[in-house]
Backbone as CSV, one residue per row, in Angstrom:
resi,resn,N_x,N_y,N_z,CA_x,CA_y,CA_z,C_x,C_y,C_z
1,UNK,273.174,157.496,-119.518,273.092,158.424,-120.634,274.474,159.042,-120.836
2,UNK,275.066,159.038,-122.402,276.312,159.941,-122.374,276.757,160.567,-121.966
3,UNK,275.435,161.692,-122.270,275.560,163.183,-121.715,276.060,163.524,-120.294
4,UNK,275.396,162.393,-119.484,275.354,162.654,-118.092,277.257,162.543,-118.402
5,UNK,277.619,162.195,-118.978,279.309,162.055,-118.553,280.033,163.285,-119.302
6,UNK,279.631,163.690,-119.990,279.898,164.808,-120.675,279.498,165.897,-120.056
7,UNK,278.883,166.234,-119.085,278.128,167.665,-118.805,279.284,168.323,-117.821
8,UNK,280.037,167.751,-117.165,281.457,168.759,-116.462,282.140,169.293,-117.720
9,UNK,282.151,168.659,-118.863,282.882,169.243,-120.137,281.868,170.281,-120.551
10,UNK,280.681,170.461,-120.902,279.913,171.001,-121.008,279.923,172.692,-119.986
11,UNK,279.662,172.101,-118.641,279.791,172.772,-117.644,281.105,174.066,-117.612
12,UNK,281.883,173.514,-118.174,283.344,173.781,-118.109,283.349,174.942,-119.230
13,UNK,282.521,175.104,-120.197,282.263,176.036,-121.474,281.675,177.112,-120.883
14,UNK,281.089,176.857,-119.946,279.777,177.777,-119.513,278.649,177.582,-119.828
15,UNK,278.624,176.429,-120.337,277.286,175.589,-121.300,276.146,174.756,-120.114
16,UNK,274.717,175.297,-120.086,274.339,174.676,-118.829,273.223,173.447,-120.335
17,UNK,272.960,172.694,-119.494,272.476,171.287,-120.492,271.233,171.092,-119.640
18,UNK,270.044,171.201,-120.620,268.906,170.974,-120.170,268.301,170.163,-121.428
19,UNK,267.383,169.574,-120.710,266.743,168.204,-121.331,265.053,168.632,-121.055
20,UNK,264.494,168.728,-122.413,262.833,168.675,-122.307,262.350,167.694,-123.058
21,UNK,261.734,167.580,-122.374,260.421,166.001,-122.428,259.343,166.228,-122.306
22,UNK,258.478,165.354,-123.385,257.320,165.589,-123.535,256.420,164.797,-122.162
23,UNK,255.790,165.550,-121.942,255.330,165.372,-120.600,255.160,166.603,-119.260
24,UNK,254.231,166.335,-118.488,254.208,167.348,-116.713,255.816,167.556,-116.296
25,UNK,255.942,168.436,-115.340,256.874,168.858,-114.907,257.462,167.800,-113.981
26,UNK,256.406,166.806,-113.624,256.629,165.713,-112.634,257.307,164.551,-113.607
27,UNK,256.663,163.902,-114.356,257.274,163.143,-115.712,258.832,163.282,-116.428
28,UNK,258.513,164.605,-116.203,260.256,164.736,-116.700,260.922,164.542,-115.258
29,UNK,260.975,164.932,-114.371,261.867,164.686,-113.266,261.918,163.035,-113.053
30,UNK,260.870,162.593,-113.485,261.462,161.182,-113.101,262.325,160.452,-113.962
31,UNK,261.562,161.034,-115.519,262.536,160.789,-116.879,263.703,161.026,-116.512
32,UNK,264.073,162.195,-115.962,265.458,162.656,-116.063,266.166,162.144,-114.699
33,UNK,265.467,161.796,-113.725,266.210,161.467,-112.656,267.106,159.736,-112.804
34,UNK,266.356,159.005,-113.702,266.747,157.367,-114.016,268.500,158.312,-115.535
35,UNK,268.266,159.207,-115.564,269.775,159.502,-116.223,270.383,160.470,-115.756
36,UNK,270.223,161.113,-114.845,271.212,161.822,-113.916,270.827,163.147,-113.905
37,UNK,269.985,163.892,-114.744,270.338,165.399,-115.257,268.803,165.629,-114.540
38,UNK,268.826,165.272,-113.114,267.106,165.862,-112.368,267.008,167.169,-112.765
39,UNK,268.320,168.345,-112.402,267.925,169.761,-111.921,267.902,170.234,-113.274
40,UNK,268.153,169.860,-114.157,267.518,170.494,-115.619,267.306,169.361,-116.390
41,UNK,265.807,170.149,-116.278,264.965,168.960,-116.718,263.130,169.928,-117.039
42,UNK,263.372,170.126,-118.433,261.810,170.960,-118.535,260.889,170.138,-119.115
43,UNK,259.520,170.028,-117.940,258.557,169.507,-119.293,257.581,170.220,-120.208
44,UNK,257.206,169.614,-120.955,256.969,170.287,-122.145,255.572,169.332,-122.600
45,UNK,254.577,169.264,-121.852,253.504,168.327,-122.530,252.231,168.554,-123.627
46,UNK,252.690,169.830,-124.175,252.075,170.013,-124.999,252.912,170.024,-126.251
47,UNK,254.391,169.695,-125.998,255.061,169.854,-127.226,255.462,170.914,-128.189
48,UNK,255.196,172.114,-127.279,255.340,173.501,-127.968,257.023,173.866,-128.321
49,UNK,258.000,172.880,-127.867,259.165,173.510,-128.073,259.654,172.157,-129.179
50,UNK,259.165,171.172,-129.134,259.600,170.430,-130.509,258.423,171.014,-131.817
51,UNK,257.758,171.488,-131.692,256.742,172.471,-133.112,258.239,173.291,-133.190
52,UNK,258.417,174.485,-132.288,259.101,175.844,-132.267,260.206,175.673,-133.196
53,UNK,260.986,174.148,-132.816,262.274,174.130,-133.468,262.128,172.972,-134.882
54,UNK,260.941,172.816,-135.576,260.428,172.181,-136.497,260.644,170.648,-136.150
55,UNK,260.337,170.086,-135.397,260.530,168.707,-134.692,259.910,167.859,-135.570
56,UNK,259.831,166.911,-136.268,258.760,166.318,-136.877,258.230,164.936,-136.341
57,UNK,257.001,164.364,-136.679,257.063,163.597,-136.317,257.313,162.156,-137.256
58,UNK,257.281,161.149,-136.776,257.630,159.628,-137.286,255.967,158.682,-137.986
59,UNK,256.387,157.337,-138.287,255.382,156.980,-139.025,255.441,156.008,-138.399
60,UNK,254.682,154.985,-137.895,254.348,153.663,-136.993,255.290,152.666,-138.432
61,UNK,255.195,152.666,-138.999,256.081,151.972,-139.992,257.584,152.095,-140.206
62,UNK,258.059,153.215,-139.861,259.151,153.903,-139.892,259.841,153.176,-138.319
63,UNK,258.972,152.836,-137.367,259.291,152.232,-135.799,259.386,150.656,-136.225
64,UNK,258.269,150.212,-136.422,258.221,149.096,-136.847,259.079,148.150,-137.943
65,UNK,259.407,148.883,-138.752,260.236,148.537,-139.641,261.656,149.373,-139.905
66,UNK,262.160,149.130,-138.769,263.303,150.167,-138.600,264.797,150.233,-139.599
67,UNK,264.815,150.986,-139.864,266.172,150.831,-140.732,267.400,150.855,-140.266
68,UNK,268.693,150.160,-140.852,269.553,149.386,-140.263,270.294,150.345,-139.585
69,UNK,270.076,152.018,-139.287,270.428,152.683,-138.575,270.085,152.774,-137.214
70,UNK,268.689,152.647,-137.298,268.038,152.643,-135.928,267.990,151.840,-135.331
71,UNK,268.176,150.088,-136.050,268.386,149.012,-135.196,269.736,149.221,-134.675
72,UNK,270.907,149.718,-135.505,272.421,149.971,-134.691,272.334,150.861,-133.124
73,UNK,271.468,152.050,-133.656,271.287,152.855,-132.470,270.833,152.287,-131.232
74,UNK,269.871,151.471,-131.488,268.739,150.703,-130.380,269.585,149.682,-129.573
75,UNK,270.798,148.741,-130.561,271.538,148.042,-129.981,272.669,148.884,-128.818
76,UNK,273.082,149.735,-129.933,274.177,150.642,-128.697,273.373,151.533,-127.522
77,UNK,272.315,151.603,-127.626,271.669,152.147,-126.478,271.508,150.977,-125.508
78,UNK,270.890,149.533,-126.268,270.419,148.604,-125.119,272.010,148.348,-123.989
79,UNK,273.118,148.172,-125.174,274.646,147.752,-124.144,274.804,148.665,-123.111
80,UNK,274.467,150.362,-123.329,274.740,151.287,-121.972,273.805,151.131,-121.132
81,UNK,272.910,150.178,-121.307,271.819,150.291,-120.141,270.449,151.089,-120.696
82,UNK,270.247,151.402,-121.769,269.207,152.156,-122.235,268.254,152.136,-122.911
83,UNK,266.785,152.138,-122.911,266.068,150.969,-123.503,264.578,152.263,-123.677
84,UNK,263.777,151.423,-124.523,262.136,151.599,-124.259,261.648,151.983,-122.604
85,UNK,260.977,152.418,-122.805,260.473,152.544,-120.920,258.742,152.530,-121.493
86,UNK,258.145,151.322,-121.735,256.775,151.415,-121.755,255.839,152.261,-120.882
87,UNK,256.456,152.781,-119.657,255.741,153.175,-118.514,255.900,154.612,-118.927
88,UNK,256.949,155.179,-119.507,257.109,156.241,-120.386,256.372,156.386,-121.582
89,UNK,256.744,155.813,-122.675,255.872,155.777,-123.668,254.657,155.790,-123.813
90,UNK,253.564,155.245,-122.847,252.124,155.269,-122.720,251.834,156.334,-121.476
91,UNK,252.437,157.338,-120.986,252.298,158.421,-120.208,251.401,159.007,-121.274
92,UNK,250.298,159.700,-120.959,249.283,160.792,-121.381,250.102,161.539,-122.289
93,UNK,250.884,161.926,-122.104,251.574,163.696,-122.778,252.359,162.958,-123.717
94,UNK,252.787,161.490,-123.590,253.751,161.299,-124.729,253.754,160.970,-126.018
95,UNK,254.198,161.310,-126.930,253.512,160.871,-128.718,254.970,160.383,-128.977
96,UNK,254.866,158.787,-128.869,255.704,157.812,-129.178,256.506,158.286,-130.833
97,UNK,255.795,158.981,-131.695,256.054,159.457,-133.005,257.159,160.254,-132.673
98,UNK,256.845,161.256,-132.229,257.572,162.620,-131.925,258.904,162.198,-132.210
99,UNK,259.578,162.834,-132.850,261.176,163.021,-133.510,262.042,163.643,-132.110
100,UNK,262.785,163.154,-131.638,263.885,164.160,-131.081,264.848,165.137,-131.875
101,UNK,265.362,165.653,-130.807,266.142,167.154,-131.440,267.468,167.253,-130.522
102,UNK,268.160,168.341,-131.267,268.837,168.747,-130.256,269.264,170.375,-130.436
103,UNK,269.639,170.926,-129.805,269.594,172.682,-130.128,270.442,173.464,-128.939
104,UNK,271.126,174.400,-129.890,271.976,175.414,-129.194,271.791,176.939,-128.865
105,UNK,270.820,176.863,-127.626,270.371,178.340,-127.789,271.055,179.148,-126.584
106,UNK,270.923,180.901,-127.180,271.856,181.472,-126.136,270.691,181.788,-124.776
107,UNK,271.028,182.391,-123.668,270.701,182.954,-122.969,269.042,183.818,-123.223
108,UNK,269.483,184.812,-124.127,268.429,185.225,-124.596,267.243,184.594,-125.411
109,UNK,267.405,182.908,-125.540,266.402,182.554,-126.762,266.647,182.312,-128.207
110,UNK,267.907,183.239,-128.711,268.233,182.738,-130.078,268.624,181.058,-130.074
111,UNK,268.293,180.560,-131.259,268.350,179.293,-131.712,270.200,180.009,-132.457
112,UNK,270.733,179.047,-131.938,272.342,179.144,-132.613,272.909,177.904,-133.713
113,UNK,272.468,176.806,-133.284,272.062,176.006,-134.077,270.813,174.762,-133.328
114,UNK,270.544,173.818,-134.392,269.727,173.068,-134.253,269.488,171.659,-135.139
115,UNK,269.609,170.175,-134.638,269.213,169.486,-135.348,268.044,169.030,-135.014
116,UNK,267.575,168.312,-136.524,266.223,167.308,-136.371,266.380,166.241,-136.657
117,UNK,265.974,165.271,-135.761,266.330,164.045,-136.158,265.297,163.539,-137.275
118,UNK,266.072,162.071,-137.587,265.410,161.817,-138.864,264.797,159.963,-138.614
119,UNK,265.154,160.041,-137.227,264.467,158.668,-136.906,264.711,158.779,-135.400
120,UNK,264.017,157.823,-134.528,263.250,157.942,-133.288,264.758,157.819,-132.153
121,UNK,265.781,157.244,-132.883,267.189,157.074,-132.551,267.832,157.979,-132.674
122,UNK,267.909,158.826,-133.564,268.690,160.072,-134.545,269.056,161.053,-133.307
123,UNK,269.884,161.201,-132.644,270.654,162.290,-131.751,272.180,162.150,-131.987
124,UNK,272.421,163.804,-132.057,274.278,163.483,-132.177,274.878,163.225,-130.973
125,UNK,275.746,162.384,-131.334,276.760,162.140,-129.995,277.344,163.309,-128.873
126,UNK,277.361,162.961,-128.163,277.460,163.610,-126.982,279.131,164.581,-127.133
127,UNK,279.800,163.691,-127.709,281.409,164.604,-128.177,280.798,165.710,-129.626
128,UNK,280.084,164.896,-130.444,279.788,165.730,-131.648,279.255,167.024,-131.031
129,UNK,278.209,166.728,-129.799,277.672,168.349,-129.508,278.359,169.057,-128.753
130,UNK,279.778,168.767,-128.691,280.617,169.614,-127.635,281.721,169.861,-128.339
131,UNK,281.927,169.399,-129.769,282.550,170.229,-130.882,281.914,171.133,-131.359
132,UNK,280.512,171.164,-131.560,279.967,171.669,-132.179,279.574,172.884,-130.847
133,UNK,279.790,172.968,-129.344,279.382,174.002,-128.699,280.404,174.720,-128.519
134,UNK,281.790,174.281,-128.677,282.799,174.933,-129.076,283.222,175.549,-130.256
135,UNK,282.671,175.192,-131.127,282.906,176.615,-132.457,281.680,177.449,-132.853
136,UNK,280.860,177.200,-132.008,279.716,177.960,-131.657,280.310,178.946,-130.563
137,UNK,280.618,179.035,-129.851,281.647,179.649,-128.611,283.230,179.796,-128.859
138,UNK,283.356,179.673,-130.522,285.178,179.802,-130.634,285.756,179.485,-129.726
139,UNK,285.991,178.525,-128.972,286.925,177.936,-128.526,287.467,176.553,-128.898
């Protein structure tokens, strides 16, 4: 995972990087342990924090018939090693639909910023969110 290479840069802001997944508290640790980021790592199997930050979800057609964005994404994910995990995807808590996100919140809970993705691929790059946590943090 990018991130995992990015998070001493991250780290280095004062920026701590946590990853929630839909799924038990056990589910995500394993999710997160096959990409590096075990000790933050929240699960979330009811999905209350992709509702919170307007997460939406996808259309079995929209997967199936993917557009030439998401097949690019799917390819540059398969070259780093990164793929489908069926054993993931058919976990109880998981809704294969569900949109990812990504979000900049402070300490206290404010949302500082936030994206929604717009397909099952759709996350900003790992440099994009560390420009973007730096003029969020003026530096």
């Amino acid at each position: 995972m990018q991130l995992r290479e990015k998070r001493p840069e991250f780290e280095a802001l004062g920026v701590r990087v946590v990853c929630v997944v839909q799924g038990t508290a056990e589910e995500a640790e394993r999710f997160c342990a096959r990409h590096g980021l075990t000790e933050d790592c929240i699960g979330d199997p009811a999905r209350e924090s992709y509702r919170a930050m307007g997460f939406a979800r996808t259309s079995w057609k929209d997967i199936l018939l993917a557009s030439g964005e998401l097949r690019r994404r799917r390819s540059e994910a398969k070259q780093i090693g990164c793929g489908v995990s069926l054993n993931g995807t058919f976990q109880k808590h998981s809704d294969v639909l569900q949109l990812p996100g990504a979000a900049f919140v402070d300490r206290g809970g404010t949302i500082l910023w936030h994206y929604r993705a717009r397909h099952v691929a759709d996350l900003p790059r790992p440099d994009e969110l560390l420009r973007i946590t730096r003029e969020k943090l003026g530096r």
